[in-house]
Steps between C-alpha positions, in 0.01 A plus 500: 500500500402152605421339158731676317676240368184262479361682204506336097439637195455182235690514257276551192087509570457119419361474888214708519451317881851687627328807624221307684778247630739824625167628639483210723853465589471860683198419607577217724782712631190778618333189637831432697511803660730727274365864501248582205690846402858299482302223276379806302794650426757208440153408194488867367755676282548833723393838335815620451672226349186515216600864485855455439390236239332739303752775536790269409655577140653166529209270531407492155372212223458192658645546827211786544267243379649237758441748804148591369422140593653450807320789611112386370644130603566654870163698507296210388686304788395753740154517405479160547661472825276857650183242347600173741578769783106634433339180490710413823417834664121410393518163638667613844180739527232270460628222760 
């Protein structure tokens, strides 16, 4: 995974910019030439992991609570990025 260890999660949700800011971050690595599935996954929390989330007797209380929003904060990441990929895609198509 190429951004792996690019992504953040703030700290408490006193930045409500960080998603659009992460958004951007992958986003000028797809406008350097990294491929758009790699981008995709290093944003997305992968099926399974959610999966074993929910299954885990062990996440519980706040912890549960913590991974519930790094998964919504990852989502909303990736929605944003998938919009500034659109609009690019758009762009590209009417030049």
């Amino acid at each position: 995974m190429l951004a792996q260890h690019a992504r953040t999660q703030p700290a408490d949700d006193s930045d409500p910019l960080a998603p659009q800011r992460e958004a951007a971050f992958f986003y000028g690595l797809f406008l350097r030439g990294h491929s758009l599935d790699a981008l995709r996954q290093d944003i997305d929390v992968p099926r399974v992991v959610a999966e074993k989330w929910v299954r885990a007797n062990d996440f519980r209380g706040s912890f549960r609570s913590d991974l519930d929003r790094v998964y919504q904060y990852r989502k909303r990441v990736l929605a944003i990025f998938e919009g500034l990929v659109s609009s690019e895609q758009a762009h590209l198509n009417v030049q």
